[in-house]
PADREN-419112 format. One record per residue: residue number from 0; residue in three letters; x, y, z of N, C-alpha, C in turn. Coordinates in steps of 0.05 Angstrom, whole numbers, padded with zeros to 5 digits. Each point is the difference from the previous one (the first is absolute). Layout:
N
[NUM "ALA" [X Y Z] [X Y Z] [X Y Z]],
...
***
This chain:
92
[0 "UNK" [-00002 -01435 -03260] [-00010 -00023 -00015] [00013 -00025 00010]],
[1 "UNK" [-00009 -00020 00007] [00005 -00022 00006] [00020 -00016 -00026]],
[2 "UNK" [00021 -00010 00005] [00011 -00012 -00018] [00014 -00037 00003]],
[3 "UNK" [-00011 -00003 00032] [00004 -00030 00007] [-00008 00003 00019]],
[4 "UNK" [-00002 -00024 00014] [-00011 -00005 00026] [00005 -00037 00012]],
[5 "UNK" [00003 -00006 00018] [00015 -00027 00012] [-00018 -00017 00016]],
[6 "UNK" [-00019 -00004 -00008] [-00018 -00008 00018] [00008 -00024 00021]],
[7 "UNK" [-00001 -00010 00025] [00006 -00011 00020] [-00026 -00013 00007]],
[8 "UNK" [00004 -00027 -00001] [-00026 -00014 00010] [00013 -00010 00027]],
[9 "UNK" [-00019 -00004 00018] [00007 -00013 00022] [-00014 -00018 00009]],
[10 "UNK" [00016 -00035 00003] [-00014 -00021 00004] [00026 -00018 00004]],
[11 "UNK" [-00024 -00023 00025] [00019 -00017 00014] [00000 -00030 -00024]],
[12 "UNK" [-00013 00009 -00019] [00003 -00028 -00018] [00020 00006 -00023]],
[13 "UNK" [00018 00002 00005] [00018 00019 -00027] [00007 -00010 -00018]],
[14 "UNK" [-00004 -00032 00003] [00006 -00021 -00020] [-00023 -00010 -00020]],
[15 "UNK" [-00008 00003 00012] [-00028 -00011 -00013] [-00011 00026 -00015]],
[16 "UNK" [00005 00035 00011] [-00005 00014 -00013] [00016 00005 -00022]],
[17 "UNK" [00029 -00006 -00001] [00017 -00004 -00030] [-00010 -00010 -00013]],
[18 "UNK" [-00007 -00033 00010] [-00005 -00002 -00027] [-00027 00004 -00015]],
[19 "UNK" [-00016 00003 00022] [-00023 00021 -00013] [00009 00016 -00026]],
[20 "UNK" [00008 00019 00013] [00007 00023 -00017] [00020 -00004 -00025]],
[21 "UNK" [00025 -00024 00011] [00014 -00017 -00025] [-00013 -00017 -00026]],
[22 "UNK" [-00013 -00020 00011] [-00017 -00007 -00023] [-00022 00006 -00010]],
[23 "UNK" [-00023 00015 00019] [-00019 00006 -00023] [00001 00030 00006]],
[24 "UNK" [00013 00018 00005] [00005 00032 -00007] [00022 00000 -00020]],
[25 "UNK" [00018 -00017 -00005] [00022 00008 -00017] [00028 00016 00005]],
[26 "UNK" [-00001 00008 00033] [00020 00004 00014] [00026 -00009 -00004]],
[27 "UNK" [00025 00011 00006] [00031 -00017 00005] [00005 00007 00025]],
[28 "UNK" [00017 -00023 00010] [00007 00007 00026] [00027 00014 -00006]],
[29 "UNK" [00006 00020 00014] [00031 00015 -00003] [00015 -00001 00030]],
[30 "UNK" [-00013 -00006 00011] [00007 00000 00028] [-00012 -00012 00020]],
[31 "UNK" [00023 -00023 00013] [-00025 -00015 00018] [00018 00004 00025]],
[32 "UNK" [-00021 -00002 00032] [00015 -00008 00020] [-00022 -00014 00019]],
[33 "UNK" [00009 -00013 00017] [-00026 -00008 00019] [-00019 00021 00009]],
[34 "UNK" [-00004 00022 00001] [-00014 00018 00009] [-00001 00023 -00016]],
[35 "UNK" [-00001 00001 -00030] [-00003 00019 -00025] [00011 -00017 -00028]],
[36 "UNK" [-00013 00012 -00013] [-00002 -00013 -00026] [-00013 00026 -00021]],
[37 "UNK" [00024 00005 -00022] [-00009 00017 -00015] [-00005 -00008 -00015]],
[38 "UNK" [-00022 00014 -00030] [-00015 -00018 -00013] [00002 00025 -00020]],
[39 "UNK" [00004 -00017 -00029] [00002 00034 -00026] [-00008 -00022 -00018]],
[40 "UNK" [-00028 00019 -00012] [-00004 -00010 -00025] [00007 00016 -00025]],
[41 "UNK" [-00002 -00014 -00019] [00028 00004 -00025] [-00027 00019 -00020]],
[42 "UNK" [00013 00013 -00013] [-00023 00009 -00025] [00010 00025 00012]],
[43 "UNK" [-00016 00018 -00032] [00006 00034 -00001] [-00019 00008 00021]],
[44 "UNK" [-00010 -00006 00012] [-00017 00009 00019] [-00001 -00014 00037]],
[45 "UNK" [00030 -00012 -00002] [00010 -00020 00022] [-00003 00014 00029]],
[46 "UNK" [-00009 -00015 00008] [00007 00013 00029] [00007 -00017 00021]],
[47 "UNK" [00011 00007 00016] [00014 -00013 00028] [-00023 00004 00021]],
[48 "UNK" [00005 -00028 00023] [-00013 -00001 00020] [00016 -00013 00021]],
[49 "UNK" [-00006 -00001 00030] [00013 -00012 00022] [-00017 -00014 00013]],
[50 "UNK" [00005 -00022 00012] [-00017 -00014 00016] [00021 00005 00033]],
[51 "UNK" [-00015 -00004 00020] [00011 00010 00022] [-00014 -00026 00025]],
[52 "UNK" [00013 -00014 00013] [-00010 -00013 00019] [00007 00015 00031]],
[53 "UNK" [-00032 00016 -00003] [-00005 00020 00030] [00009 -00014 00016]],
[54 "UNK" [-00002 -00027 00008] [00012 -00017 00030] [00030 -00001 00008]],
[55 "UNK" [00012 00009 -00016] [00031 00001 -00010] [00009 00015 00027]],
[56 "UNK" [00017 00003 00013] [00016 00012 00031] [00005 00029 -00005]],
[57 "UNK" [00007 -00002 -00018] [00012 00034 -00024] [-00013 00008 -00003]],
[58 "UNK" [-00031 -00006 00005] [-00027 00020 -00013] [-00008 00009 00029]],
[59 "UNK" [00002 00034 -00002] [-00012 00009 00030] [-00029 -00006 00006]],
[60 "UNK" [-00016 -00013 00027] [-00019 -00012 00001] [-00015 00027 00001]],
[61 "UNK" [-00024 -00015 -00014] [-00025 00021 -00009] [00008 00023 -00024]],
[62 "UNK" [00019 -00002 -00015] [-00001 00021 -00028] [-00002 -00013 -00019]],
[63 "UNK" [-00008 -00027 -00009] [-00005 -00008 -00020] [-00029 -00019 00012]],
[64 "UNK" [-00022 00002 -00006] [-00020 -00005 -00005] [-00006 -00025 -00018]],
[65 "UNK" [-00015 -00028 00015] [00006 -00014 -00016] [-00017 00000 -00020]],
[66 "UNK" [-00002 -00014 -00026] [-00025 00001 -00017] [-00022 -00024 00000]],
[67 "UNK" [-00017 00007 00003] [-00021 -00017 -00003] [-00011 -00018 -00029]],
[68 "UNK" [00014 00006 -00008] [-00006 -00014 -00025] [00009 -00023 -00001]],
[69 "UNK" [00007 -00015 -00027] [00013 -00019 -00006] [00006 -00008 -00028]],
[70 "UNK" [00024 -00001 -00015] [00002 -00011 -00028] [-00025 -00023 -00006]],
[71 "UNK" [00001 -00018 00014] [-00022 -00023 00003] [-00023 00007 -00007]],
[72 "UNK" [-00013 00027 00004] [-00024 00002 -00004] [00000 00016 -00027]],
[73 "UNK" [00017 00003 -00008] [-00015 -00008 -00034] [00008 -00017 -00024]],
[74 "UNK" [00001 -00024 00019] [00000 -00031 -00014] [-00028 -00007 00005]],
[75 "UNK" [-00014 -00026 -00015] [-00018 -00021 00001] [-00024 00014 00005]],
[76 "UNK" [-00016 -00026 00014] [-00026 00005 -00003] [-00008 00036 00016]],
[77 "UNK" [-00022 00010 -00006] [-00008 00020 00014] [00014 00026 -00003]],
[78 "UNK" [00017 -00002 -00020] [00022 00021 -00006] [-00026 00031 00003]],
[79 "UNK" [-00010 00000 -00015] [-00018 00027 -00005] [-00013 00012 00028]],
[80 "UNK" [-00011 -00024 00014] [-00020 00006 00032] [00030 00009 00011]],
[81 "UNK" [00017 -00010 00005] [00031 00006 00008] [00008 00027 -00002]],
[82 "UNK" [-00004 00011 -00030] [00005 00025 -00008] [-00011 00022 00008]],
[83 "UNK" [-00016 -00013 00001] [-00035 00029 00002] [-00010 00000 -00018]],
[84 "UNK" [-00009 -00028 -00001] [-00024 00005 -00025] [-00018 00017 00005]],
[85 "UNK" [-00023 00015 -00016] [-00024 00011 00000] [-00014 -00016 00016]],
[86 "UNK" [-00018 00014 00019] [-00014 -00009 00020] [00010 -00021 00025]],
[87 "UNK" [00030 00001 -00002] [00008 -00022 00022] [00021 00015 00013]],
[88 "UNK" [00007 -00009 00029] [00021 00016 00015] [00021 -00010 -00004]],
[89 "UNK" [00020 00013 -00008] [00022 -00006 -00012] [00020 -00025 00032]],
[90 "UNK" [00012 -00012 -00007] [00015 -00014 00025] [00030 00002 00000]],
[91 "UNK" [00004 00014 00017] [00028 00017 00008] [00009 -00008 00032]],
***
């Protein structure tokens, strides 16, 4: 049975993904460095996350895969076509 798990995002915007995840996920930062940043949200149901900047010298090239996404894209206009809305290709 699964009883936690640490999920690791990997991305060269790490700042901009804190505070993503800081102000409108509800995240704390518990740990920062130029090239990782841990992230724990509070509540009986809290969980921890890491942000990871793949471009970092310490990250062996090609095992972290970068992501195509972006916190950005689910702000403002077009949020839903963004998502995958029904009948539209999602933009990733």
């Amino acid at each position: 049975m699964l009883k936690s798990f640490y999920p690791v995002i990997a991305t060269s915007r790490i700042e901009e993904s804190r505070d993503f995840y800081t102000r409108l996920m509800g995240f704390e930062t518990t740990f920062e460095a130029d090239w990782y940043i841990s992230l724990r949200r509070p509540g009986p149901l809290g969980t921890s996350w890491a942000l990871l900047d793949h471009t970092h010298p310490t990250i062996p090239r090609g095992t972290a895969p970068r992501s195509r996404g972006s916190p950005a894209q689910l702000r403002g206009r077009g949020r839903r076509r963004r998502m995958g809305a029904p009948g539209r290709a999602a933009r990733v």
